[in-house]
C-alpha positions as protocol buffer text, in pm:
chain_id: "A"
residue {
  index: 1
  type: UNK
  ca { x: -2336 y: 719 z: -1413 }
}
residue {
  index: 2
  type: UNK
  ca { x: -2111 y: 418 z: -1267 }
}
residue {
  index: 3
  type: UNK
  ca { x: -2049 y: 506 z: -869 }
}
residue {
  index: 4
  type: UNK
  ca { x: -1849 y: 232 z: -700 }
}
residue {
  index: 5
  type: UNK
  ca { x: -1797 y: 384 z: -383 }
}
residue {
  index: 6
  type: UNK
  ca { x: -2072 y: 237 z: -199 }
}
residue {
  index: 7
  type: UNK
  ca { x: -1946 y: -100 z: -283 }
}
residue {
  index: 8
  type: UNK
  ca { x: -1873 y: -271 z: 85 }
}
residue {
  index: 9
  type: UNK
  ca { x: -1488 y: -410 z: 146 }
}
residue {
  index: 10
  type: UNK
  ca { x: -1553 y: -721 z: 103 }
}
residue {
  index: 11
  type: UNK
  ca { x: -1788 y: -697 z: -295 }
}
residue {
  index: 12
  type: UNK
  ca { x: -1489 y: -461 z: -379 }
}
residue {
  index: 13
  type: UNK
  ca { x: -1223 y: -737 z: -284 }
}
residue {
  index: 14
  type: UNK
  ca { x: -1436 y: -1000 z: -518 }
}
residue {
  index: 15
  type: UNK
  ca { x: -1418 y: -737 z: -808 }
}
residue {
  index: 16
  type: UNK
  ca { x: -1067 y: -769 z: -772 }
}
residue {
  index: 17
  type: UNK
  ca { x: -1040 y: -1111 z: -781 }
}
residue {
  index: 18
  type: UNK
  ca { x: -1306 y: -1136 z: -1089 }
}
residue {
  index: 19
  type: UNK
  ca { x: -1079 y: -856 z: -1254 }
}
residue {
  index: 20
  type: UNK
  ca { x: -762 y: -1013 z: -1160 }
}
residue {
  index: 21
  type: UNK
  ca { x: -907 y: -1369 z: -1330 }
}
residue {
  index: 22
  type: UNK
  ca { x: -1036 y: -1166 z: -1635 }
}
residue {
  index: 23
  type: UNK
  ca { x: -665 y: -1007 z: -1670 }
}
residue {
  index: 24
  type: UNK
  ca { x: -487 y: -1391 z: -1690 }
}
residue {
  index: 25
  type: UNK
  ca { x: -647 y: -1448 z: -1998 }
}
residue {
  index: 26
  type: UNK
  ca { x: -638 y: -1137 z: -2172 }
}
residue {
  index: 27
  type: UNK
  ca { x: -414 y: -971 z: -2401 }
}
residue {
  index: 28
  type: UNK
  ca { x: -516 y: -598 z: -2399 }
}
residue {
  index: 29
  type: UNK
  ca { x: -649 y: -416 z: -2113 }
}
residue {
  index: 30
  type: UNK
  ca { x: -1019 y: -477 z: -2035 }
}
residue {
  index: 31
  type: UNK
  ca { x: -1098 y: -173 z: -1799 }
}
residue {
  index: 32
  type: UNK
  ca { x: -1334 y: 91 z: -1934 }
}
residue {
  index: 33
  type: UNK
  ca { x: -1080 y: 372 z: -2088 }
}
residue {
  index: 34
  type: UNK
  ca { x: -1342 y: 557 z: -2324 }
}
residue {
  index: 35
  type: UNK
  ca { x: -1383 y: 910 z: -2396 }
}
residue {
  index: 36
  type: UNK
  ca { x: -1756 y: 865 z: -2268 }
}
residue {
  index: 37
  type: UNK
  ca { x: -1595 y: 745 z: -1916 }
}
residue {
  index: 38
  type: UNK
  ca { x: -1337 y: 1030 z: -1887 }
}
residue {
  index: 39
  type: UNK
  ca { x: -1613 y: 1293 z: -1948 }
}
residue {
  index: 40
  type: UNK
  ca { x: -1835 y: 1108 z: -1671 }
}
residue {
  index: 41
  type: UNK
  ca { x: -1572 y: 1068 z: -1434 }
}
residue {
  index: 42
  type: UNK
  ca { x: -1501 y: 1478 z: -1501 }
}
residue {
  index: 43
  type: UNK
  ca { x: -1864 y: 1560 z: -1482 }
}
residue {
  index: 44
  type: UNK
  ca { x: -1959 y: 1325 z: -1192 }
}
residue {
  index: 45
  type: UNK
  ca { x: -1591 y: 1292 z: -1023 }
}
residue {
  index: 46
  type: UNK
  ca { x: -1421 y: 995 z: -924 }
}
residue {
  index: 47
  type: UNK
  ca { x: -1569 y: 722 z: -739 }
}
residue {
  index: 48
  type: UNK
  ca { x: -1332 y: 428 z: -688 }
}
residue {
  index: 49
  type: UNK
  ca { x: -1418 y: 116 z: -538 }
}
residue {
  index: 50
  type: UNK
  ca { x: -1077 y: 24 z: -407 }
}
residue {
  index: 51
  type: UNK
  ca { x: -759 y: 187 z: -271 }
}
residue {
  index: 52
  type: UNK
  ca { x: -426 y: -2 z: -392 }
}
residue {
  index: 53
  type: UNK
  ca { x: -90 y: 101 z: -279 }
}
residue {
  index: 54
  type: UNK
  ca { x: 217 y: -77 z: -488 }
}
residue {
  index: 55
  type: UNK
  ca { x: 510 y: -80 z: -581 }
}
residue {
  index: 56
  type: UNK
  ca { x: 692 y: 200 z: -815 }
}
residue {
  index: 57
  type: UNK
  ca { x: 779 y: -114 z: -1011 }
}
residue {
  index: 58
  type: UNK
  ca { x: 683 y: -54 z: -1417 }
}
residue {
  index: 59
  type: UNK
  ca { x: 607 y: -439 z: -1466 }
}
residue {
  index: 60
  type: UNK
  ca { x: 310 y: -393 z: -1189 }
}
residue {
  index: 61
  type: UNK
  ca { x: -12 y: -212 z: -1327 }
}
residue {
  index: 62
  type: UNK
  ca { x: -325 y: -230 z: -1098 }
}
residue {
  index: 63
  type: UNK
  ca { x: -580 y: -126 z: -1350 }
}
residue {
  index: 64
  type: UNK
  ca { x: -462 y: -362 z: -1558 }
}
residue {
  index: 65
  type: UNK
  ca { x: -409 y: -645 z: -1280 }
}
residue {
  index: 66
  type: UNK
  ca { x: -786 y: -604 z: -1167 }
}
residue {
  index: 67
  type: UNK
  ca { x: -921 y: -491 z: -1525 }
}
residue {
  index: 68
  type: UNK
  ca { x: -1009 y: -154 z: -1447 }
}
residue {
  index: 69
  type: UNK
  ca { x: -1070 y: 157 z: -1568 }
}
residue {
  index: 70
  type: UNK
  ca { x: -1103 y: 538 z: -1498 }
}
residue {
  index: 71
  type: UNK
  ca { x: -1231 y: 639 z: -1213 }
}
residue {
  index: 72
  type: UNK
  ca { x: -1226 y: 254 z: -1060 }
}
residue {
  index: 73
  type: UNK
  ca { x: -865 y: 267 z: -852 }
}
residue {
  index: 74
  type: UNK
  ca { x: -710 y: 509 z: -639 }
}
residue {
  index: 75
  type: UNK
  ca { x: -392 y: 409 z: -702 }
}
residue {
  index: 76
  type: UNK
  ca { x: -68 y: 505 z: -479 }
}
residue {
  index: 77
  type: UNK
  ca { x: 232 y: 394 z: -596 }
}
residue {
  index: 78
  type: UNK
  ca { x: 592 y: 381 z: -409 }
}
residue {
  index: 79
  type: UNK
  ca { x: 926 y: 181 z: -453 }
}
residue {
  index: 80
  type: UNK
  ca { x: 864 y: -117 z: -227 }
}
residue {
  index: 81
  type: UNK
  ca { x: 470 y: -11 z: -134 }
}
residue {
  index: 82
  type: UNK
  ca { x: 641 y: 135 z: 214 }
}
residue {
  index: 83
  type: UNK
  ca { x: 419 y: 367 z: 412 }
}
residue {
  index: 84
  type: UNK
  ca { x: 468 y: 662 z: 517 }
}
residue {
  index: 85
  type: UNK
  ca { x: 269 y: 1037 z: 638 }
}
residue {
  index: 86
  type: UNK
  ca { x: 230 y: 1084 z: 280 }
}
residue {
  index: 87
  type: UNK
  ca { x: 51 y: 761 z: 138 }
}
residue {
  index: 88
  type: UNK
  ca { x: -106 y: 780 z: 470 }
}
residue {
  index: 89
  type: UNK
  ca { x: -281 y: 1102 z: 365 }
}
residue {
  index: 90
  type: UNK
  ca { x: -393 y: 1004 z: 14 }
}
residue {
  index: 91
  type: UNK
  ca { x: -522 y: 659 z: 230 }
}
residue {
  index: 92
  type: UNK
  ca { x: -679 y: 900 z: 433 }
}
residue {
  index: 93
  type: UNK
  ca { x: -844 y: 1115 z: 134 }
}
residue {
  index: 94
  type: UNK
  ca { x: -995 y: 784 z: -48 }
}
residue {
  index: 95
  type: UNK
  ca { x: -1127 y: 650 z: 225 }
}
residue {
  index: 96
  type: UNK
  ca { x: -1257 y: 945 z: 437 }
}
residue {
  index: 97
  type: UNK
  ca { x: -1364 y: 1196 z: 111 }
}
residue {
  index: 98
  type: UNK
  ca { x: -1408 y: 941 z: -160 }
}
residue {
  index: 99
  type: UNK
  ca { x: -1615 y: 662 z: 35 }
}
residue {
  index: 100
  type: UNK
  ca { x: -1344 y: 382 z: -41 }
}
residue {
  index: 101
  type: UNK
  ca { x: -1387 y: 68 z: 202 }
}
residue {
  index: 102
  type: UNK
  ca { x: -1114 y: -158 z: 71 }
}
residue {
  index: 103
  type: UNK
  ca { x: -716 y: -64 z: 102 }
}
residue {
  index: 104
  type: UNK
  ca { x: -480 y: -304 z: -63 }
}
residue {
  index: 105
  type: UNK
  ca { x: -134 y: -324 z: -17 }
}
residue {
  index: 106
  type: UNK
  ca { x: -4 y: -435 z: -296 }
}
residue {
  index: 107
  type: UNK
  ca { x: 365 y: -641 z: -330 }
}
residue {
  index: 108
  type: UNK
  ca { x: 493 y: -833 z: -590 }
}
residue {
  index: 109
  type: UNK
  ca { x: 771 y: -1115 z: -615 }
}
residue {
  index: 110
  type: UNK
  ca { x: 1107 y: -1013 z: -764 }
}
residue {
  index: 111
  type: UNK
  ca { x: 1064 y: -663 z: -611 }
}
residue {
  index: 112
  type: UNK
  ca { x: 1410 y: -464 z: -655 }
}
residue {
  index: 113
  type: UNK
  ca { x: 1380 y: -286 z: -336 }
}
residue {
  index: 114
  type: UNK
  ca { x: 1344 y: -536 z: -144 }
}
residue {
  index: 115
  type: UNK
  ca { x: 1638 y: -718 z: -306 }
}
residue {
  index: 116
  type: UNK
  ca { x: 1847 y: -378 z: -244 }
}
residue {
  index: 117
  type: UNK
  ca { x: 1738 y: -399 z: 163 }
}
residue {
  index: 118
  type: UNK
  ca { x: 1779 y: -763 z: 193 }
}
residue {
  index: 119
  type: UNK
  ca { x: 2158 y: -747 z: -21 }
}
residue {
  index: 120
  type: UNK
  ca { x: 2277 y: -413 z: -61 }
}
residue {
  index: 121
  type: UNK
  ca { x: 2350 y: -86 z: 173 }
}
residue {
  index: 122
  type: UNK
  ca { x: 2254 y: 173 z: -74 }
}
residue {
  index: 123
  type: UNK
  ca { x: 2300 y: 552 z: 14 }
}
residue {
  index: 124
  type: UNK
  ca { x: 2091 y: 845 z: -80 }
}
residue {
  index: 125
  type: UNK
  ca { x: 1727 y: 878 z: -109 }
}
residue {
  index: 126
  type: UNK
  ca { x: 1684 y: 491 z: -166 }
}
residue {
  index: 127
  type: UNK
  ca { x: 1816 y: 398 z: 221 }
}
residue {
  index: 128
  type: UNK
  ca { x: 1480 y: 588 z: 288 }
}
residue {
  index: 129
  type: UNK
  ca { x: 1291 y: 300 z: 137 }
}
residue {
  index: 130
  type: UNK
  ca { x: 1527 y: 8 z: 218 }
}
residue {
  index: 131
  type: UNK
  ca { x: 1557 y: 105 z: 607 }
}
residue {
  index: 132
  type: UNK
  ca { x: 1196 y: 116 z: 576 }
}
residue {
  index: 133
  type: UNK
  ca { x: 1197 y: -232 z: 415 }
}
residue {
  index: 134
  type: UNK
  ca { x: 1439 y: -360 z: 624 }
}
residue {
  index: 135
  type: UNK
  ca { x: 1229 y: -350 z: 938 }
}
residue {
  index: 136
  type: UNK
  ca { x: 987 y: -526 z: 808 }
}
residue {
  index: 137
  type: UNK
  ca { x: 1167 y: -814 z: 679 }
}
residue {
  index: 138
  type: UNK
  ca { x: 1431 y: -794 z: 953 }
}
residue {
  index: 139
  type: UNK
  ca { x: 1667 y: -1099 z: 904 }
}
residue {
  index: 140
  type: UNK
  ca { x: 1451 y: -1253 z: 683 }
}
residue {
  index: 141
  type: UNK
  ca { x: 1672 y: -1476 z: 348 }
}
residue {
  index: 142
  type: UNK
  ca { x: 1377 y: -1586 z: 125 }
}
residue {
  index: 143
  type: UNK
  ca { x: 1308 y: -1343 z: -125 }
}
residue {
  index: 144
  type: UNK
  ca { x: 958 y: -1387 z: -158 }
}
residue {
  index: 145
  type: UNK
  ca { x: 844 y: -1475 z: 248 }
}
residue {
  index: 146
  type: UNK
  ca { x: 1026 y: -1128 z: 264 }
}
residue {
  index: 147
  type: UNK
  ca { x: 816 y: -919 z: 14 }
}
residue {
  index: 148
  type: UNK
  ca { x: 526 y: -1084 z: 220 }
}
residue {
  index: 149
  type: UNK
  ca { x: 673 y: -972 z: 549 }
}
residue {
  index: 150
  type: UNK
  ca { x: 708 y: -600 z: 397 }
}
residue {
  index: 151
  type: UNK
  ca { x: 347 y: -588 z: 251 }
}
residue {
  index: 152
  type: UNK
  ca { x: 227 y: -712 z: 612 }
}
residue {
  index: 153
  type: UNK
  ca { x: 454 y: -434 z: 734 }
}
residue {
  index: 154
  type: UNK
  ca { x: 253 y: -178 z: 530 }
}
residue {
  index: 155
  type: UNK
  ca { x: -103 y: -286 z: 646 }
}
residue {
  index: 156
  type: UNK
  ca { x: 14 y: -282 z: 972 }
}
residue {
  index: 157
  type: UNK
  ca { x: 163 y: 28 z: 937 }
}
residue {
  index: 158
  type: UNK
  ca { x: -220 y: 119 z: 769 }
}
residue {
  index: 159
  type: UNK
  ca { x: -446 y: -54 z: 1007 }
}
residue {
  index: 160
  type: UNK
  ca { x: -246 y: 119 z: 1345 }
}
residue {
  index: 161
  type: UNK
  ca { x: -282 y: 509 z: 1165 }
}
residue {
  index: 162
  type: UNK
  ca { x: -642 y: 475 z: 1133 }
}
residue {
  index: 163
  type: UNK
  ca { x: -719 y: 263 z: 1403 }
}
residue {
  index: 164
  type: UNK
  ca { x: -936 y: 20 z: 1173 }
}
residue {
  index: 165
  type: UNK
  ca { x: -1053 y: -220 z: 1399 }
}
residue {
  index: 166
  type: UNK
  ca { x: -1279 y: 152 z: 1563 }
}
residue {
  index: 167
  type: UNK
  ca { x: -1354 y: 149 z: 1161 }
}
residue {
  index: 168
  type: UNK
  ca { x: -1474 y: -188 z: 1091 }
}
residue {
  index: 169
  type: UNK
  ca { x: -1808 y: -61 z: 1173 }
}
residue {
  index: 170
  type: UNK
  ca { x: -1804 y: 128 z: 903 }
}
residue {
  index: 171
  type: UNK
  ca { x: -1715 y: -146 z: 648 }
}
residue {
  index: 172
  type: UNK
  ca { x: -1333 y: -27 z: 585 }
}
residue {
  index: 173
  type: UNK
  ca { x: -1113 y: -303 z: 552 }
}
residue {
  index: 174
  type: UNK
  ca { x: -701 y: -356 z: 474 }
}
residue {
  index: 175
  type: UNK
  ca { x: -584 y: -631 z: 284 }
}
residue {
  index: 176
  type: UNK
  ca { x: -260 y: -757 z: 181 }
}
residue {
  index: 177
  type: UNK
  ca { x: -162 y: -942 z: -159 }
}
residue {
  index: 178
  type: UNK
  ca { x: 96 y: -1005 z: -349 }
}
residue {
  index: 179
  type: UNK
  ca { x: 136 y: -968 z: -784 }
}
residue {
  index: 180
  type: UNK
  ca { x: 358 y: -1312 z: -924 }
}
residue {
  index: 181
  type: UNK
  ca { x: 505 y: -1121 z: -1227 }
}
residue {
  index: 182
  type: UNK
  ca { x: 563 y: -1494 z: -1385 }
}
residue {
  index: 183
  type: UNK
  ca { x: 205 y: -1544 z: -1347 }
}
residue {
  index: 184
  type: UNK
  ca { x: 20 y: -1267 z: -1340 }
}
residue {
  index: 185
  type: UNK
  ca { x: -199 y: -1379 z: -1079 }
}
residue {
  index: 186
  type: UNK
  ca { x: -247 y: -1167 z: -737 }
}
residue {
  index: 187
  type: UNK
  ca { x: -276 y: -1407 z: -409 }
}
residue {
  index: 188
  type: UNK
  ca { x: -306 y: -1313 z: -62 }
}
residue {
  index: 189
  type: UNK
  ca { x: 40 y: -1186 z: 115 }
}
residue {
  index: 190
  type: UNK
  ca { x: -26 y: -1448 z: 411 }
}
């Protein structure tokens, strides 16, 4: 059996990076997909070693990214990776029922809702996401310093719900990064 979840923040953030590396190279996805790993992860359960929450956005595909399989991400996925009560409570689930030290907020260049907050006044549903978007970035004109503005935004957002400075104790960590679609390479949202 293959348990990650006892993995510590920081050897779960240098998977990523090794899977991430793997995944600039390759042509098909690497991550373990097998019927052999669905029937352990349905015997055993799931056991990821990260938490990533991205963007709705079809062109971004964390298992892929980071060159994982079943079982390895708990993936949460949103237009814009915004953060609200209910990401919060699948955060909240990973980390406090699964074991998961590492959260990643996960942005990418070129995002469309971001564009639609910085350029646009939509209506409906989507002003949800762009009014969230839109205090993060605030005034902000460069496209990409404001995706990284909005994924800070979310880990803020993360790291004041669960008060994880009281949980650095325990290991859990938040992490921002952002996906280059030209590139495919993931770099930190700083």
């Amino acid at each position: 059996m293959s348990v990650h979840n006892n993995l510590s923040a920081e050897e779960a953030l240098e998977k990523l990076r090794k899977g991430n590396e793997i995944y600039l190279s390759s042509k098909t996805g690497t991550g373990d997909i097998s019927p052999e790993r669905r029937s352990e992860t349905l015997k055993y359960g799931q056991h990821p070693y990260a938490i990533i929450i991205t963007c709705s956005d079809s062109r971004v595909i964390p298992e892929s990214i980071f060159s994982a399989g079943i079982g390895d991400l708990f993936v949460i996925r949103v237009a814009g990776n915004v953060i609200d009560d209910h990401q919060l409570g699948s955060i909240e689930y990973a980390a406090s029922h699964l074991g998961v030290k590492l959260i990643v907020v996960l942005g990418h260049d070129h995002c469309g809702a971001v564009d639609a907050a910085m350029n646009h006044d939509p209506d409906g549903y989507i002003k949800f996401i762009t009014d969230e978007i839109k205090k993060a970035i605030g005034d902000e004109t460069d496209e990409y310093r404001a995706c990284c503005l909005n994924i800070r935004h979310s880990v803020e957002m993360i790291e004041n719900s669960f008060e994880i400075h009281k949980e650095e104790e325990h290991g859990l960590r938040v992490v921002g990064a952002i996906y280059q679609l030209s590139s495919g390479r993931v770099l930190s949202a700083d």
